[in-house]
DRENTOR-822880 format. One line per field, with one value per residue: residue in one letter; y, z, x of N, C-alpha, C, O in turn. Coordinates in steps of 0.02 Angstrom, whole numbers, plus 50000, padded with zeros to 5 digits. Layout:
// residues N
type = [A, ...]
nc2 = [Y, ...]
nc3 = [Z, ...]
nc1 = [X, ...]
cac2 = [Y, ...]
cac3 = [Z, ...]
cac1 = [X, ...]
cc2 = [Y, ...]
cc3 = [Z, ...]
cc1 = [X, ...]
oc2 = [Y, ...]
oc3 = [Z, ...]
oc1 = [X, ...]
//
This chain:
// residues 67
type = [X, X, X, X, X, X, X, X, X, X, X, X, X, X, X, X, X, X, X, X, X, X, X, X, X, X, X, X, X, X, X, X, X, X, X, X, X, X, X, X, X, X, X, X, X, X, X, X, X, X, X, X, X, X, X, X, X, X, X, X, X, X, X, X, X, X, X]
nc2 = [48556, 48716, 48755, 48874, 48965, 49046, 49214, 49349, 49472, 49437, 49466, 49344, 49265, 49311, 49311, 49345, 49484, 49600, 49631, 49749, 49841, 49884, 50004, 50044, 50024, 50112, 50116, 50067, 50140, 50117, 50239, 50346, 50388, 50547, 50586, 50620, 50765, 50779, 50669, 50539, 50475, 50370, 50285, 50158, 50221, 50217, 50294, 50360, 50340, 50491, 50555, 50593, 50556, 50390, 50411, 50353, 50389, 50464, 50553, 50511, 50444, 50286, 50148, 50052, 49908, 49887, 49887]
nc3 = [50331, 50364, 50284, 50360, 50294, 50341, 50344, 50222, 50296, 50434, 50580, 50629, 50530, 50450, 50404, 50470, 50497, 50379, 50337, 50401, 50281, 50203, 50174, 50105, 50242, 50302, 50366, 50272, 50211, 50125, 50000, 49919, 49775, 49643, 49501, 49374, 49308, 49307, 49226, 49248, 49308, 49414, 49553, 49695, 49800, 49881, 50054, 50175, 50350, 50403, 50309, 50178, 49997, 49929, 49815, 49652, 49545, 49439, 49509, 49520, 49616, 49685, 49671, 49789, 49769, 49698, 49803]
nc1 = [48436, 48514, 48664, 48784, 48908, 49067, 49077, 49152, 49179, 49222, 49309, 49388, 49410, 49486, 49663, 49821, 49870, 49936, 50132, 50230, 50305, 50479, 50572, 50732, 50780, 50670, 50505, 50382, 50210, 50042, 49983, 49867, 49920, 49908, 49940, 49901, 49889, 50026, 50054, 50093, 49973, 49887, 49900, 49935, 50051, 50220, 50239, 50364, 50386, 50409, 50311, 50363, 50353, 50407, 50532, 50607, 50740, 50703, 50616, 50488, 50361, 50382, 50275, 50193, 50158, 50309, 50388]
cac2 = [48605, 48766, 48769, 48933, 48972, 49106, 49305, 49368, 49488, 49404, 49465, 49301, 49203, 49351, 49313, 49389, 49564, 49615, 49645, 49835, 49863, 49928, 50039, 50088, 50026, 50129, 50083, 50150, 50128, 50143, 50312, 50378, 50442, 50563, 50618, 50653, 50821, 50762, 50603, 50497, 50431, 50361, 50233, 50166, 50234, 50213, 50349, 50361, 50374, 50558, 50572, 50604, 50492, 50389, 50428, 50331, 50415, 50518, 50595, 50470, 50392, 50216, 50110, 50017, 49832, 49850, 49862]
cac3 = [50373, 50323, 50328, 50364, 50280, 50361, 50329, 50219, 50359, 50491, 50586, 50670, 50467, 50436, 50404, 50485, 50472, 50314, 50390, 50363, 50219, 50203, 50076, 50142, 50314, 50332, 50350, 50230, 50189, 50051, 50003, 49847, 49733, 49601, 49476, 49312, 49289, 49264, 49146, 49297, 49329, 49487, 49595, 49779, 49811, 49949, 50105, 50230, 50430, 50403, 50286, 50113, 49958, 49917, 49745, 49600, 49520, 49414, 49555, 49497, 49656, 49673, 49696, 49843, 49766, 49687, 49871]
cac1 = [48468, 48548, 48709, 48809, 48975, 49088, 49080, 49212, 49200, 49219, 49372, 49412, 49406, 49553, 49726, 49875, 49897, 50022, 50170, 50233, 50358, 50501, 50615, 50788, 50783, 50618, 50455, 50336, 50145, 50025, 49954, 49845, 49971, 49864, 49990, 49866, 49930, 50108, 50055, 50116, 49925, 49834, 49903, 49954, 50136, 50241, 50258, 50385, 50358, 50418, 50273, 50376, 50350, 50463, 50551, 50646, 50792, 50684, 50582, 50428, 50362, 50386, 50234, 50213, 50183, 50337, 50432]
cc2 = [48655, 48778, 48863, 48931, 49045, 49174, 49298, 49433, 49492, 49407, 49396, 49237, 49248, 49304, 49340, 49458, 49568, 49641, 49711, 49821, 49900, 49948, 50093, 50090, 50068, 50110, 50106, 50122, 50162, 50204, 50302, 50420, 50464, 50602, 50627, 50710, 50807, 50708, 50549, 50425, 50432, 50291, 50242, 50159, 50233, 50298, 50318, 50362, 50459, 50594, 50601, 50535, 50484, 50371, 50389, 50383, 50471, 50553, 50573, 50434, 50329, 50180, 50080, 49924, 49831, 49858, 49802]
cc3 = [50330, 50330, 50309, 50332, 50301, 50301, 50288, 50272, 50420, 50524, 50601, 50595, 50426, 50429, 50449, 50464, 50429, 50365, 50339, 50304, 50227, 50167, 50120, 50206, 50341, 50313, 50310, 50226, 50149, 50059, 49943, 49843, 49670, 49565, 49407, 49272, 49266, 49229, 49197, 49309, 49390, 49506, 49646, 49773, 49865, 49992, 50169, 50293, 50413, 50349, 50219, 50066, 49934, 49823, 49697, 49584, 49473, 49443, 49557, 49555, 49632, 49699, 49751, 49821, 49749, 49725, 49883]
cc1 = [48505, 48607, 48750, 48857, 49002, 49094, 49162, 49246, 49206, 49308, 49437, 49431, 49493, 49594, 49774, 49887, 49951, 50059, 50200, 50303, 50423, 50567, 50701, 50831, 50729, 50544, 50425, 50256, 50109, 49968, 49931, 49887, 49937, 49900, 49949, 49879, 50004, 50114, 50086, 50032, 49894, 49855, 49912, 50029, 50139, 50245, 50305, 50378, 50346, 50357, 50279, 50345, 50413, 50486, 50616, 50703, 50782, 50645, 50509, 50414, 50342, 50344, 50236, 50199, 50234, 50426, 50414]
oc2 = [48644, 48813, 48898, 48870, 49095, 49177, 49264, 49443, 49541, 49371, 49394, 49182, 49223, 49249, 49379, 49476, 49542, 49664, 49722, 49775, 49952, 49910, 50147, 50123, 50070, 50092, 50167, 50065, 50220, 50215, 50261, 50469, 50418, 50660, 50656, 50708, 50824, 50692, 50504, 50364, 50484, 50243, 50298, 50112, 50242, 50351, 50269, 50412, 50487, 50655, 50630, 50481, 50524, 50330, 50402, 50427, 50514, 50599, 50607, 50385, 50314, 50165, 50076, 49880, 49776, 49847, 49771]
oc3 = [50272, 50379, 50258, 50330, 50286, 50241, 50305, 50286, 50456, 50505, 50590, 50603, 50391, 50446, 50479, 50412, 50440, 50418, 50279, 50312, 50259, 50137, 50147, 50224, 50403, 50257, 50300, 50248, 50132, 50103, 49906, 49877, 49630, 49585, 49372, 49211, 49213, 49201, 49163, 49315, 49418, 49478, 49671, 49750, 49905, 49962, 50203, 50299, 50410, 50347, 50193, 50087, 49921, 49785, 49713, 49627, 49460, 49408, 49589, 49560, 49585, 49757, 49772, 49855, 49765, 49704, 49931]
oc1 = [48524, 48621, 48743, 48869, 48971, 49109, 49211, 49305, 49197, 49354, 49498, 49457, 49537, 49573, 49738, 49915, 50006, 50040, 50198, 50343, 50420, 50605, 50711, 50880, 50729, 50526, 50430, 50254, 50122, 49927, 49958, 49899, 49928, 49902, 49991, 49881, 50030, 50167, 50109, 50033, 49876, 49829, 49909, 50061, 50093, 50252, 50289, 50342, 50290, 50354, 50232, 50323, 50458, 50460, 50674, 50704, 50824, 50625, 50469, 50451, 50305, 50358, 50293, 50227, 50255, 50483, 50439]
//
């Protein structure tokens, strides 16, 4: 017999939804941050509801793993 093993996409083999983040008392979620031009790089930074990023002390946004 053959046996089957579940889909990794298989919604129902899922997890729990991540639960939202948040920096300040606000929520935020992850965005492509493409900073190459300023020697910053290419990662996932945080965003605000209001749709700013949100920024370190030197104006460098702040990743979102390390909210």
């Amino acid at each position: 017999m053959l046996k089957m093993s579940k889909s990794k996409n298989d919604p129902a083999a899922r997890g729990p939804a991540q639960q939202l983040k948040t920096y300040g008392g606000k929520k935020v979620k992850p965005v492509l941050y493409v900073g190459t031009a300023l020697g910053h790089g290419r990662y996932i930074a945080a965003q605000d509801e209001s749709g700013n990023l949100v920024l370190d002390r030197e104006g460098k946004p702040i990743a979102y793993a390390d909210i």
